[in-house]
mmCIF file of the N, C-alpha and C atoms, coordinates in Angstrom:
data_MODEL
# 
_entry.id   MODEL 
# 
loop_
_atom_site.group_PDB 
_atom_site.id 
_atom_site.type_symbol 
_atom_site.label_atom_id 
_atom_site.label_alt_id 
_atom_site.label_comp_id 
_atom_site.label_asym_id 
_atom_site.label_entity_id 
_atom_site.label_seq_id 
_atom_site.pdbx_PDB_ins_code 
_atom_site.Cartn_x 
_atom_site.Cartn_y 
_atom_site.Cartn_z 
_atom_site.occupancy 
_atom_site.B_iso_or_equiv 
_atom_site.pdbx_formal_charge 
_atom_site.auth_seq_id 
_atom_site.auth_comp_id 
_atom_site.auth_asym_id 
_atom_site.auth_atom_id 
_atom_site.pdbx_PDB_model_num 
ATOM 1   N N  . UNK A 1 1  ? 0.850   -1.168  0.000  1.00 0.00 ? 1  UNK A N  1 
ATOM 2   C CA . UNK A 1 1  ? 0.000   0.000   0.000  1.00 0.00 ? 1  UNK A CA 1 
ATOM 3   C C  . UNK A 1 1  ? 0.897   1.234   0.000  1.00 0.00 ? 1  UNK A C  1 
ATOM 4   N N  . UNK A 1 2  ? 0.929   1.850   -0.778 1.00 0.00 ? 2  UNK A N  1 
ATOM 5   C CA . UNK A 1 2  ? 1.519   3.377   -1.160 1.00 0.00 ? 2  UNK A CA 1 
ATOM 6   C C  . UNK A 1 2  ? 1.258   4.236   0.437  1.00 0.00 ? 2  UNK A C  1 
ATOM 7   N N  . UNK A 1 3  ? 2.205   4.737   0.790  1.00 0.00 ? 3  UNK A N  1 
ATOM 8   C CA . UNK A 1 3  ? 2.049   5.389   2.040  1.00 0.00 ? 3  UNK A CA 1 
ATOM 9   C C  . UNK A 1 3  ? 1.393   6.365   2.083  1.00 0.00 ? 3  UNK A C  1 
ATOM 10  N N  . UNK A 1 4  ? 0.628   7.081   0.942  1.00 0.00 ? 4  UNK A N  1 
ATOM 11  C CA . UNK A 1 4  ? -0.622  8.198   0.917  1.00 0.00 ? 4  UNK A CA 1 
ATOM 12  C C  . UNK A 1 4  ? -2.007  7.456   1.097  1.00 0.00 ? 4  UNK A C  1 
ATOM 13  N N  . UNK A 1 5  ? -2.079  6.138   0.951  1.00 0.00 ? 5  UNK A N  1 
ATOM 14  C CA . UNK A 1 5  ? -2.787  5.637   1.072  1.00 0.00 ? 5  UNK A CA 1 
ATOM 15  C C  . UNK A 1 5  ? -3.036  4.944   2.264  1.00 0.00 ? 5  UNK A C  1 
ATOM 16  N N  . UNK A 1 6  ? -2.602  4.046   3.068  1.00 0.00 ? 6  UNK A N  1 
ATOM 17  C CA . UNK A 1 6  ? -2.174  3.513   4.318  1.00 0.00 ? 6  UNK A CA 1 
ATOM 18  C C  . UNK A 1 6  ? -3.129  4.663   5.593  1.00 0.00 ? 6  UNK A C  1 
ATOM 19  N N  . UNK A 1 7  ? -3.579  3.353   5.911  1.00 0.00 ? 7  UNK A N  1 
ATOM 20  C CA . UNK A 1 7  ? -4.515  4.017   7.430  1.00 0.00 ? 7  UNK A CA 1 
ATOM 21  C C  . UNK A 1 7  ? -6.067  4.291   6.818  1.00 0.00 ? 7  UNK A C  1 
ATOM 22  N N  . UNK A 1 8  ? -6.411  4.151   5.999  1.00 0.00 ? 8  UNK A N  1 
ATOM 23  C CA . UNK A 1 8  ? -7.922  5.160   5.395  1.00 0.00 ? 8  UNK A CA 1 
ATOM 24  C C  . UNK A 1 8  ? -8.543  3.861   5.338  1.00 0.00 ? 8  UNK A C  1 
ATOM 25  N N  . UNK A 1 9  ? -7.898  2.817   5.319  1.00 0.00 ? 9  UNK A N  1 
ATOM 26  C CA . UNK A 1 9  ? -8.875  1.446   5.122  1.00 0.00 ? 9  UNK A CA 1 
ATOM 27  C C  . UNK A 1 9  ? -9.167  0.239   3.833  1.00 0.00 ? 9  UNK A C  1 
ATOM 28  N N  . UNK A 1 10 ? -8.621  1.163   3.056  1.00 0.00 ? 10 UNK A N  1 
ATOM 29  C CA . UNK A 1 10 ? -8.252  0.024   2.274  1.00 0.00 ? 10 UNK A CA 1 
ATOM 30  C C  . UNK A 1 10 ? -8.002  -1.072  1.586  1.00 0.00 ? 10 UNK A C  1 
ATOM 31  N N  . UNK A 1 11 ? -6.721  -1.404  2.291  1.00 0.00 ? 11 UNK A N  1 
ATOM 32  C CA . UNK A 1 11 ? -6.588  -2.524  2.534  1.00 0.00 ? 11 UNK A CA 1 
ATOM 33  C C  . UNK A 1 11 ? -7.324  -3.729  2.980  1.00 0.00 ? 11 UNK A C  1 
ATOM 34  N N  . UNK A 1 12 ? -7.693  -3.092  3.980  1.00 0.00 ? 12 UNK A N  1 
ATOM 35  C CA . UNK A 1 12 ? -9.363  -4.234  5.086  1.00 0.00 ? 12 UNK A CA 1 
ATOM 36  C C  . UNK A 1 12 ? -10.027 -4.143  4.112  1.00 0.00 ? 12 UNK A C  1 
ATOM 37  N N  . UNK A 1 13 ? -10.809 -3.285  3.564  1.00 0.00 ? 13 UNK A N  1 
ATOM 38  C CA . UNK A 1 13 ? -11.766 -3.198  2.824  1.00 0.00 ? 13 UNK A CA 1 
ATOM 39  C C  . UNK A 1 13 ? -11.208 -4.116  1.312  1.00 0.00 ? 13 UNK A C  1 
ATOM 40  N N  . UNK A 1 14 ? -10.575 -4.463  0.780  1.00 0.00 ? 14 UNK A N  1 
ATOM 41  C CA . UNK A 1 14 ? -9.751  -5.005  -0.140 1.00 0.00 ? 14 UNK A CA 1 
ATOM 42  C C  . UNK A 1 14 ? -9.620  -6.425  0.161  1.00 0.00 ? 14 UNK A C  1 
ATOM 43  N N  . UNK A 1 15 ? -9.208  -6.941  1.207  1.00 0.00 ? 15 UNK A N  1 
ATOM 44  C CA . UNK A 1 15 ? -9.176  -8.372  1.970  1.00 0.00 ? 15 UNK A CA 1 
ATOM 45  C C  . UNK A 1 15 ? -10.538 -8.723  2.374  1.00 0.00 ? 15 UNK A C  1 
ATOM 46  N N  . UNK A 1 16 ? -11.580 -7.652  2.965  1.00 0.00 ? 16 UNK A N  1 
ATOM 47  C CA . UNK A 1 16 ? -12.935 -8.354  2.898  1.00 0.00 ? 16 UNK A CA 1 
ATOM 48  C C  . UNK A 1 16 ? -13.622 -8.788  1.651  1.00 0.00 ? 16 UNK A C  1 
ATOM 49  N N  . UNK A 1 17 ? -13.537 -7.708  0.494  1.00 0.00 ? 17 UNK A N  1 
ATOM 50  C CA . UNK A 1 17 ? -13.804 -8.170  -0.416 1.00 0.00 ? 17 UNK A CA 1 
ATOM 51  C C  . UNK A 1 17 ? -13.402 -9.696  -1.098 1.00 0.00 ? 17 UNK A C  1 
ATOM 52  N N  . UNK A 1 18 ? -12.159 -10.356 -0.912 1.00 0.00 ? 18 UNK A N  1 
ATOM 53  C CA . UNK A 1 18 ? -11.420 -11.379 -1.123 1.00 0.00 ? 18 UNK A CA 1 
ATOM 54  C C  . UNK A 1 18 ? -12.055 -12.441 -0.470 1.00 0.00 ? 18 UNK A C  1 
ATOM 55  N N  . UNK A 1 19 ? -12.723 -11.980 0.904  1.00 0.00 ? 19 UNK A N  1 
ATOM 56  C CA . UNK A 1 19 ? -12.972 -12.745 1.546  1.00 0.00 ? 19 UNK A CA 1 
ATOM 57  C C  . UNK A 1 19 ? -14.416 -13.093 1.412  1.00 0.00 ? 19 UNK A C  1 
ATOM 58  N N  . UNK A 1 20 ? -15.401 -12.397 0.635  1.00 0.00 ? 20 UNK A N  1 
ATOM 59  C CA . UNK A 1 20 ? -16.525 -12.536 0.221  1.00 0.00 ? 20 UNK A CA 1 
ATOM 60  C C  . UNK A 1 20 ? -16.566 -12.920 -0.619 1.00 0.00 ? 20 UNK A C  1 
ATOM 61  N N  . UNK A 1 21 ? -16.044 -13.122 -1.684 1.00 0.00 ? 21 UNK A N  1 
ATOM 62  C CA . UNK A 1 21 ? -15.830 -13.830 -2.686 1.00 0.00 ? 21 UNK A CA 1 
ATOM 63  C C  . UNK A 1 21 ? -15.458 -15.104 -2.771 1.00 0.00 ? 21 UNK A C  1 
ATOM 64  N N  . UNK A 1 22 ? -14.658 -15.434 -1.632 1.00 0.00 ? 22 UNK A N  1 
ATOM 65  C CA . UNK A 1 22 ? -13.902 -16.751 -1.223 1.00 0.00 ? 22 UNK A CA 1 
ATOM 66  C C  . UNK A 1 22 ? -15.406 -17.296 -1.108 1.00 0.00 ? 22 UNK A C  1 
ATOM 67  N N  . UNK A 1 23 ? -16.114 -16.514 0.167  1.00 0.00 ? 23 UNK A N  1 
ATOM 68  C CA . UNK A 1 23 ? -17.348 -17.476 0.302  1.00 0.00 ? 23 UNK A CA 1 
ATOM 69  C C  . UNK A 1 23 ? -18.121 -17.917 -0.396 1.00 0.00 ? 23 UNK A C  1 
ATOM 70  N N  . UNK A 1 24 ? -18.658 -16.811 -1.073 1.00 0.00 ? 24 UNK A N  1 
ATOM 71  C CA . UNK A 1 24 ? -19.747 -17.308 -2.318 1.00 0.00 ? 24 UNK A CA 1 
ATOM 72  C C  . UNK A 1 24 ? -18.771 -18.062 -2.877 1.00 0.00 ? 24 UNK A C  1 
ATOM 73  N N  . UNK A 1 25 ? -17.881 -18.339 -3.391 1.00 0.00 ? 25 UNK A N  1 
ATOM 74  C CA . UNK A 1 25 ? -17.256 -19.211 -4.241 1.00 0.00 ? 25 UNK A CA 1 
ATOM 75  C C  . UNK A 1 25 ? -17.635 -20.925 -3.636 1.00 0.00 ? 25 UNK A C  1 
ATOM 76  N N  . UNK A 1 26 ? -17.454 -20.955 -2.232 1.00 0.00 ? 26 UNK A N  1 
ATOM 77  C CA . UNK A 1 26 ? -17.621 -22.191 -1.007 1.00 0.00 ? 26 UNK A CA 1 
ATOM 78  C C  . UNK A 1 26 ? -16.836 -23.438 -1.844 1.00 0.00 ? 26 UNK A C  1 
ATOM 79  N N  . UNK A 1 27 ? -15.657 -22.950 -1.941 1.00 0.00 ? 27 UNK A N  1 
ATOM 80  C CA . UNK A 1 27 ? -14.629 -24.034 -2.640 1.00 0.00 ? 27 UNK A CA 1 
ATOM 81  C C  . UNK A 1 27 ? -13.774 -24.717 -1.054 1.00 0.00 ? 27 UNK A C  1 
ATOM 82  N N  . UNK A 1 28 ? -13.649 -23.925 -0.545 1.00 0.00 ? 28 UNK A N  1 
ATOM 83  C CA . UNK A 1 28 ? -12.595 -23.906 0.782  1.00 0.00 ? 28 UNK A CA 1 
ATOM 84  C C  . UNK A 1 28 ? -12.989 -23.934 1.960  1.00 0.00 ? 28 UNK A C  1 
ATOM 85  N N  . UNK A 1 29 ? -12.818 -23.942 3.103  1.00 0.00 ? 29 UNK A N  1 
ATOM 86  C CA . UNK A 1 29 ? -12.945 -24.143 4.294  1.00 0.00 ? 29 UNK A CA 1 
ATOM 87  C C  . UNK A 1 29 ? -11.932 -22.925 5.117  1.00 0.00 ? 29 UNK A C  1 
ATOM 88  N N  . UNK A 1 30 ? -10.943 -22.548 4.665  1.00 0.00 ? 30 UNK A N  1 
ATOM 89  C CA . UNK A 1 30 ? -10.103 -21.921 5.271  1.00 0.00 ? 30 UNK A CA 1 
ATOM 90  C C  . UNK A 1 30 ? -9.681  -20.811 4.013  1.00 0.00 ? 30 UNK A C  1 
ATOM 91  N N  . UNK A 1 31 ? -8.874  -19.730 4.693  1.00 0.00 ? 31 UNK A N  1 
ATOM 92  C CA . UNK A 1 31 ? -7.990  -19.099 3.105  1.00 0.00 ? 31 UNK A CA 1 
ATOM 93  C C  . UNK A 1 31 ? -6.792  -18.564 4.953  1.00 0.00 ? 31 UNK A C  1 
ATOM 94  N N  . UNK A 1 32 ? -5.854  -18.630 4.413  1.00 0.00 ? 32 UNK A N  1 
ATOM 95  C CA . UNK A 1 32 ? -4.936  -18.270 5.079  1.00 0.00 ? 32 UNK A CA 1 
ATOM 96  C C  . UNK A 1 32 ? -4.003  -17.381 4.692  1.00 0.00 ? 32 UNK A C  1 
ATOM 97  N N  . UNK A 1 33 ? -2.951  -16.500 5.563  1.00 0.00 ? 33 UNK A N  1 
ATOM 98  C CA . UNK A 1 33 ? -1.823  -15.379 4.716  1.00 0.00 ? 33 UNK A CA 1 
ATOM 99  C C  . UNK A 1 33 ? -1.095  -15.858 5.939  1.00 0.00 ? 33 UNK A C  1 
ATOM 100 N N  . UNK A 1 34 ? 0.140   -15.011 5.524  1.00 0.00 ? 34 UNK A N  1 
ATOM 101 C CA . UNK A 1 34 ? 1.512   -15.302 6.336  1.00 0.00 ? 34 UNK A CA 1 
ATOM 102 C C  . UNK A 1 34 ? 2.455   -14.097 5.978  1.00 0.00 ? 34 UNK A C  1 
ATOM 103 N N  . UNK A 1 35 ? 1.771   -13.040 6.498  1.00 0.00 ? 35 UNK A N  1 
ATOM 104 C CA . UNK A 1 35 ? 2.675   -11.894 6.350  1.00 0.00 ? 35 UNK A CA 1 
ATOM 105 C C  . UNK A 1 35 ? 4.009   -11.678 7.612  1.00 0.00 ? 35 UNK A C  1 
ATOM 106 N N  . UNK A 1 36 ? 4.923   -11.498 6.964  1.00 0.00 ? 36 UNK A N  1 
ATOM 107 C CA . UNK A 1 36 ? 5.762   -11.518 8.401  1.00 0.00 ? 36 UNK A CA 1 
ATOM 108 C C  . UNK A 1 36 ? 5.943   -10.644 9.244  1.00 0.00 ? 36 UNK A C  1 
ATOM 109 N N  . UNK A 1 37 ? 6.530   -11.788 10.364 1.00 0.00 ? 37 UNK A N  1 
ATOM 110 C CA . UNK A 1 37 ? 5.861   -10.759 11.982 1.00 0.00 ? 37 UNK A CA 1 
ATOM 111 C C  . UNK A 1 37 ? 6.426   -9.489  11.744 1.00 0.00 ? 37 UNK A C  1 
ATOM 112 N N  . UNK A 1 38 ? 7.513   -8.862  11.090 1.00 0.00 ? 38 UNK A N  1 
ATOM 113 C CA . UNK A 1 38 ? 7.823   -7.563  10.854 1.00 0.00 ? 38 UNK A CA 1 
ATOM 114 C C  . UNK A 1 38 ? 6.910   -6.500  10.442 1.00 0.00 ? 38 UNK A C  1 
ATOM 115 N N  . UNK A 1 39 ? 5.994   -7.236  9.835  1.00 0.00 ? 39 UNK A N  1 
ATOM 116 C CA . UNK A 1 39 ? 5.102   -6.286  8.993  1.00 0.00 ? 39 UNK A CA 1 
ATOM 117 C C  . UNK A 1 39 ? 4.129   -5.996  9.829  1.00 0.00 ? 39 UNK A C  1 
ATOM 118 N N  . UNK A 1 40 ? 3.684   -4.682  10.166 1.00 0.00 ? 40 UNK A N  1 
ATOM 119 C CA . UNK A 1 40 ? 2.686   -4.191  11.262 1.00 0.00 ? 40 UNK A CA 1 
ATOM 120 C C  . UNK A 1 40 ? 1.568   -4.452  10.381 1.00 0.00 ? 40 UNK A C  1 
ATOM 121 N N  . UNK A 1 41 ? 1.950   -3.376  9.519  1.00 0.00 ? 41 UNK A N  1 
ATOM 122 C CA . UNK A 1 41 ? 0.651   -2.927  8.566  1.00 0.00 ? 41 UNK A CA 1 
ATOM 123 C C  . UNK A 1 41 ? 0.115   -4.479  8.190  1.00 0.00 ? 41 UNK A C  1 
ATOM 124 N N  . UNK A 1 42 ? 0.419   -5.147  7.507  1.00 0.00 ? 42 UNK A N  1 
ATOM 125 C CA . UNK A 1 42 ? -0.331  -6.378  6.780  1.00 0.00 ? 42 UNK A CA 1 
ATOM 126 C C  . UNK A 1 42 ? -0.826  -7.154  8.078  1.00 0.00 ? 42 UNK A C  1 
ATOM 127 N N  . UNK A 1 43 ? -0.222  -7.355  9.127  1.00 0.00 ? 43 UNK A N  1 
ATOM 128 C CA . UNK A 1 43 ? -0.568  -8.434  10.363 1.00 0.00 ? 43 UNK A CA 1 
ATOM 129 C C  . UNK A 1 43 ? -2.237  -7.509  11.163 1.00 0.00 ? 43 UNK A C  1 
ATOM 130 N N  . UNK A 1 44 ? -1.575  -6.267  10.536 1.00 0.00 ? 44 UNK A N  1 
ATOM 131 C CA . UNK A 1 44 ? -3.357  -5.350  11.632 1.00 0.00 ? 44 UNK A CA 1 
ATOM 132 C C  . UNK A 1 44 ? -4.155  -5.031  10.219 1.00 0.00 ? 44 UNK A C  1 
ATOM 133 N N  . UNK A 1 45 ? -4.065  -5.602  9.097  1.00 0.00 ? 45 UNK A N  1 
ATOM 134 C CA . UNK A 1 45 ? -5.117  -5.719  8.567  1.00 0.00 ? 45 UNK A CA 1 
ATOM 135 C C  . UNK A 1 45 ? -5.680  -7.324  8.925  1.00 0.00 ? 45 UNK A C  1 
ATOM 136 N N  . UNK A 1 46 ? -4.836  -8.249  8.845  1.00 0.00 ? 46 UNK A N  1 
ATOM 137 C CA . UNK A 1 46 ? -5.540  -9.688  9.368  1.00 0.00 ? 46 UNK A CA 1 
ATOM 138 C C  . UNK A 1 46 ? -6.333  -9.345  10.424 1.00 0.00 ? 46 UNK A C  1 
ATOM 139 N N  . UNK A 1 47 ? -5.812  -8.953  11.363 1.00 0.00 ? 47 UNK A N  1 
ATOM 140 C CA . UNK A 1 47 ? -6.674  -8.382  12.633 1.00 0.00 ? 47 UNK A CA 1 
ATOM 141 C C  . UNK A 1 47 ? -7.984  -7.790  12.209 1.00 0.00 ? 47 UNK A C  1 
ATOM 142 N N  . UNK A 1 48 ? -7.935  -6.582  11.519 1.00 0.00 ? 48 UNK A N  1 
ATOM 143 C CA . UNK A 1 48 ? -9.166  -5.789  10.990 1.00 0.00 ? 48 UNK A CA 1 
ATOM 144 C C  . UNK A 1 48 ? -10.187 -7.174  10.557 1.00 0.00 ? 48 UNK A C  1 
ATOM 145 N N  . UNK A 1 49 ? -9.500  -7.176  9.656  1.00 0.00 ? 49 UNK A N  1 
ATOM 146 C CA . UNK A 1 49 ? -10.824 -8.657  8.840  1.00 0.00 ? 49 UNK A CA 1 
ATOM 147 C C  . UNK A 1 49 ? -11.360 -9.550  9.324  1.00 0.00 ? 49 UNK A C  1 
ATOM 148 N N  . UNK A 1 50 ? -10.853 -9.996  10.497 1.00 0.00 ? 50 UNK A N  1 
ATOM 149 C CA . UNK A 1 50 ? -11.419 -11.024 10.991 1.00 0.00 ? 50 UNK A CA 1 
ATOM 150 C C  . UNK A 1 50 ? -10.861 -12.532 11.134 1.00 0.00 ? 50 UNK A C  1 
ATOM 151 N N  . UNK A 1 51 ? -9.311  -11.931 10.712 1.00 0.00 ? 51 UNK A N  1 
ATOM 152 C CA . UNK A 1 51 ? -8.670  -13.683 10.577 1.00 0.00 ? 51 UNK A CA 1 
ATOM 153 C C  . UNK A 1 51 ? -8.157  -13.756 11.808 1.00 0.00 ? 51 UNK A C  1 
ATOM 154 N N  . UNK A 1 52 ? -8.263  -14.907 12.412 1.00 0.00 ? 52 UNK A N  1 
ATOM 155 C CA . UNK A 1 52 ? -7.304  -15.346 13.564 1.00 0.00 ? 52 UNK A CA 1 
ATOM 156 C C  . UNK A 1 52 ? -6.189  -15.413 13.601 1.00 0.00 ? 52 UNK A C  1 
ATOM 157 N N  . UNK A 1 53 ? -5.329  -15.481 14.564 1.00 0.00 ? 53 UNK A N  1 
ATOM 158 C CA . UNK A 1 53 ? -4.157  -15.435 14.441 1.00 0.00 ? 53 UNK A CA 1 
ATOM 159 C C  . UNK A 1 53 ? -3.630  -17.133 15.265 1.00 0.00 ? 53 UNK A C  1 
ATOM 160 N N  . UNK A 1 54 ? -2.735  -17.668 14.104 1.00 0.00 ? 54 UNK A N  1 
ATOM 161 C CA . UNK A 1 54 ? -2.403  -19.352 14.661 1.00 0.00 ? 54 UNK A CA 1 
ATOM 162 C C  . UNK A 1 54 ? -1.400  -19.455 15.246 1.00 0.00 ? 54 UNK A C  1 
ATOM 163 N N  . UNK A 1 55 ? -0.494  -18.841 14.694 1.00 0.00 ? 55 UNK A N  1 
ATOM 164 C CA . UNK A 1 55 ? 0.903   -19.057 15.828 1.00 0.00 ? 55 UNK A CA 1 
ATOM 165 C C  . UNK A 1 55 ? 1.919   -18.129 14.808 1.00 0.00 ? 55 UNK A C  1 
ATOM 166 N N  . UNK A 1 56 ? 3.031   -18.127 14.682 1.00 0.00 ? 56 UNK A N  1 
ATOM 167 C CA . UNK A 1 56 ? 4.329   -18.419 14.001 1.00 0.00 ? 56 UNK A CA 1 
ATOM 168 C C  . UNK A 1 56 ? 4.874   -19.359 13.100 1.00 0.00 ? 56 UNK A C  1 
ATOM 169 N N  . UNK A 1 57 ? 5.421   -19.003 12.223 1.00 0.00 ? 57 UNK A N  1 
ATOM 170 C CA . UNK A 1 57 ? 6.202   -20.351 11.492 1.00 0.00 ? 57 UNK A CA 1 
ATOM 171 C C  . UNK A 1 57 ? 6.768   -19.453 10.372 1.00 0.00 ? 57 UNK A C  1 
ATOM 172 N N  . UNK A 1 58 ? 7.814   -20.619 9.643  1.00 0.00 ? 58 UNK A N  1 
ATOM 173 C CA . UNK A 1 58 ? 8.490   -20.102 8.878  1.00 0.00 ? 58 UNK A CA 1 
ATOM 174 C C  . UNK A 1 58 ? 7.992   -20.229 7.625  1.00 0.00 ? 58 UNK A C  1 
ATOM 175 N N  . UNK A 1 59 ? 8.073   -19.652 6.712  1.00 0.00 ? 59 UNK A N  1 
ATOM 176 C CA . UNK A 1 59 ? 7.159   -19.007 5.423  1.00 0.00 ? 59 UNK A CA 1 
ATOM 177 C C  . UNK A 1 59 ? 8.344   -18.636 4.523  1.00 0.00 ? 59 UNK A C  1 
ATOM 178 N N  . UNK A 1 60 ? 8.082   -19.650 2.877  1.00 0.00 ? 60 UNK A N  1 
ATOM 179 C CA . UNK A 1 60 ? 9.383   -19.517 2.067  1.00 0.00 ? 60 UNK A CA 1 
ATOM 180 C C  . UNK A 1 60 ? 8.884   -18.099 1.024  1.00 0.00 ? 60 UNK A C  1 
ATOM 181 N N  . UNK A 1 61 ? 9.263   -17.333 0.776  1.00 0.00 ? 61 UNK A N  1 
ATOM 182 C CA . UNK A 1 61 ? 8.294   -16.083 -0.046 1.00 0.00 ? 61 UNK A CA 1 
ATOM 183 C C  . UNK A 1 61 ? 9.971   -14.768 0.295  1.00 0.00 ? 61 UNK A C  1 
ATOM 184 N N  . UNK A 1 62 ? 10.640  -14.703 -0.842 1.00 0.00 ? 62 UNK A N  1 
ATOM 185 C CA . UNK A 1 62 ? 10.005  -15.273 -2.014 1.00 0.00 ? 62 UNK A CA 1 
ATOM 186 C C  . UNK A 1 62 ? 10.798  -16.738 -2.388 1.00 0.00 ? 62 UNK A C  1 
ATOM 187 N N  . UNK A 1 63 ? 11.025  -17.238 -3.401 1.00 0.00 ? 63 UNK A N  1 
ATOM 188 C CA . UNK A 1 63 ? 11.256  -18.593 -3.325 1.00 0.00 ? 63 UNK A CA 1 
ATOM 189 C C  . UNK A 1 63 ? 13.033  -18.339 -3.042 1.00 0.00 ? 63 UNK A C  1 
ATOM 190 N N  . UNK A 1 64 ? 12.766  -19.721 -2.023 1.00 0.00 ? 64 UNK A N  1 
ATOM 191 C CA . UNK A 1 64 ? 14.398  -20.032 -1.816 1.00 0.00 ? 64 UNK A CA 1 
ATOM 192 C C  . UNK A 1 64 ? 14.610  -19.033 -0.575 1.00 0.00 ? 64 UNK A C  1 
ATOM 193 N N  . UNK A 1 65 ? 13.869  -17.993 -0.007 1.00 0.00 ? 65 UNK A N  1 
ATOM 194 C CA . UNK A 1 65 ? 14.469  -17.424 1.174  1.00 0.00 ? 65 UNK A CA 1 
ATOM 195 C C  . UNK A 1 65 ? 12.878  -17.851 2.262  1.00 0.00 ? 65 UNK A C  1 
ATOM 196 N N  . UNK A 1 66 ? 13.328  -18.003 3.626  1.00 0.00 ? 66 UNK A N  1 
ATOM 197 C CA . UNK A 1 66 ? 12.705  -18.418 4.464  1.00 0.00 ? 66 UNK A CA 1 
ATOM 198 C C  . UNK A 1 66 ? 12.682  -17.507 5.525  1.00 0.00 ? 66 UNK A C  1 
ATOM 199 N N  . UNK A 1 67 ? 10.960  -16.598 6.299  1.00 0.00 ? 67 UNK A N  1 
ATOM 200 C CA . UNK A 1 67 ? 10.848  -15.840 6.698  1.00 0.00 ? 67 UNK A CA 1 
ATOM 201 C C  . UNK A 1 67 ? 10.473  -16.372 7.731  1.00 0.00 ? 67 UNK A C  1 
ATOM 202 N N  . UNK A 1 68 ? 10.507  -15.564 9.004  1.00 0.00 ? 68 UNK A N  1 
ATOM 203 C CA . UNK A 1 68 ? 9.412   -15.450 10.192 1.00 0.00 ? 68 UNK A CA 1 
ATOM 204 C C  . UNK A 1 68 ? 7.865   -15.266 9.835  1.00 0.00 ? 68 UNK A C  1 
ATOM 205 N N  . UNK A 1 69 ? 7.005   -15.553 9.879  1.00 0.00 ? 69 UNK A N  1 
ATOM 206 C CA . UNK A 1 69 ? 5.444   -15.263 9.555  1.00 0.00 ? 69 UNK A CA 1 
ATOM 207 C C  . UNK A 1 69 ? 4.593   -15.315 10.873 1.00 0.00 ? 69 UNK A C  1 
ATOM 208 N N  . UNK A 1 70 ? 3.650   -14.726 10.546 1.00 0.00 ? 70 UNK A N  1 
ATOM 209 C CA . UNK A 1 70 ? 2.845   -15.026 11.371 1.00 0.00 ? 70 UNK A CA 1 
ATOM 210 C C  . UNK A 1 70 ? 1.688   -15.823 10.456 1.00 0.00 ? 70 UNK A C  1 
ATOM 211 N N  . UNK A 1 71 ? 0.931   -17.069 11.095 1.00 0.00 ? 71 UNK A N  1 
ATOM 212 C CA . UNK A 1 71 ? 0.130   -17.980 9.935  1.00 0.00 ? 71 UNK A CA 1 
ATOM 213 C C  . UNK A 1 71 ? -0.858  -16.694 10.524 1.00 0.00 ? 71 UNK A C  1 
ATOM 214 N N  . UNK A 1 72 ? -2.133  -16.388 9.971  1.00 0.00 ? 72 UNK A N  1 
ATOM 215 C CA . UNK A 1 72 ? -3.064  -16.287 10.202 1.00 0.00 ? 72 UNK A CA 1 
ATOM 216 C C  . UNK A 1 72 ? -4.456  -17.323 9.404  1.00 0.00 ? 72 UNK A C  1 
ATOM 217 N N  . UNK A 1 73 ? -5.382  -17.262 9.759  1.00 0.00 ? 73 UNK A N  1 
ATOM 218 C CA . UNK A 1 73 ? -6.818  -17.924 8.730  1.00 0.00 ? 73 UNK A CA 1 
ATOM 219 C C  . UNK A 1 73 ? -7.763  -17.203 9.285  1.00 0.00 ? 73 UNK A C  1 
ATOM 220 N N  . UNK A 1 74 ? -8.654  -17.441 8.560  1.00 0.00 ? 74 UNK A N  1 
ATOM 221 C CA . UNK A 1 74 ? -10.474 -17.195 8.348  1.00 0.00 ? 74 UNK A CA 1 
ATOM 222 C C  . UNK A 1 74 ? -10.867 -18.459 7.922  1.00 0.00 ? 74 UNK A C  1 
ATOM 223 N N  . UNK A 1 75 ? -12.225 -18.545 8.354  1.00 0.00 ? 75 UNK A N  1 
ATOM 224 C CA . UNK A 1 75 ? -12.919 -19.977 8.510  1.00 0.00 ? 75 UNK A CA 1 
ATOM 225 C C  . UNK A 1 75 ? -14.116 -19.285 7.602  1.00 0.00 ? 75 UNK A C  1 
ATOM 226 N N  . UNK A 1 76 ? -14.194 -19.341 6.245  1.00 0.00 ? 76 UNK A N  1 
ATOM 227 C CA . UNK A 1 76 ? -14.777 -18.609 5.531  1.00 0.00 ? 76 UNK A CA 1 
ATOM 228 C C  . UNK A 1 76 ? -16.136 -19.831 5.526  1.00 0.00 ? 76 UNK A C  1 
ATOM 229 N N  . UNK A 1 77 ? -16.626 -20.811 6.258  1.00 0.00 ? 77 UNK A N  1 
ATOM 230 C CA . UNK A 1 77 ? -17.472 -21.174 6.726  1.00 0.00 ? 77 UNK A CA 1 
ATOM 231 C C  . UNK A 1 77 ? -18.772 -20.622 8.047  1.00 0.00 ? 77 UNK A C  1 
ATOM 232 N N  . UNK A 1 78 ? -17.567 -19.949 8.545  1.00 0.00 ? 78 UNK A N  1 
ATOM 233 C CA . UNK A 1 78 ? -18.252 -20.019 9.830  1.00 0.00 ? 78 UNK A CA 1 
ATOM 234 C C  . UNK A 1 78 ? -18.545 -18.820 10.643 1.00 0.00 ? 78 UNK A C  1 
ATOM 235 N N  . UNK A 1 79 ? -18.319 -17.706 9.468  1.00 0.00 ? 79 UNK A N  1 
ATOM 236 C CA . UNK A 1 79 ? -18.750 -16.124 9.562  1.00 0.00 ? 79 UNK A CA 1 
ATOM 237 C C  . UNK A 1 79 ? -19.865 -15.874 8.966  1.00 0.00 ? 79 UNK A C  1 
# 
């Protein structure tokens, strides 16, 4: 997110959409991200939306380098 942009909402609003779509789609049970724990901004939009937060783990992105993450999911069932 372009830093003129950042904070106004966005983003959330951008990931809900994803996430409404996921549903009506009802292919999945889960949709998950793994932004890493460094990243404020992407980890407090999971927060905003509604995804839980699972633990930690390591997350290969981009290929061949291996990050800290935080897993998050949504149970795009059960909202």
């Amino acid at each position: 997110m372009l830093p003129e942009f950042q904070g106004q909402g966005v983003a959330t609003a951008a990931v809900r959409a994803v996430l409404a779509a996921a549903q009506e789609d009802n292919q999945h049970r889960w949709l998950h991200a793994f932004p890493s724990v460094a990243n404020a901004g992407s980890n407090a939009v999971c927060s905003k939306a509604g995804f839980e937060l699972v633990g930690q783990t390591d997350f290969e992105y981009p290929p061949g380098h291996i990050m800290l993450s935080n897993e998050w999911r949504y149970d795009l069932r059960g909202r």
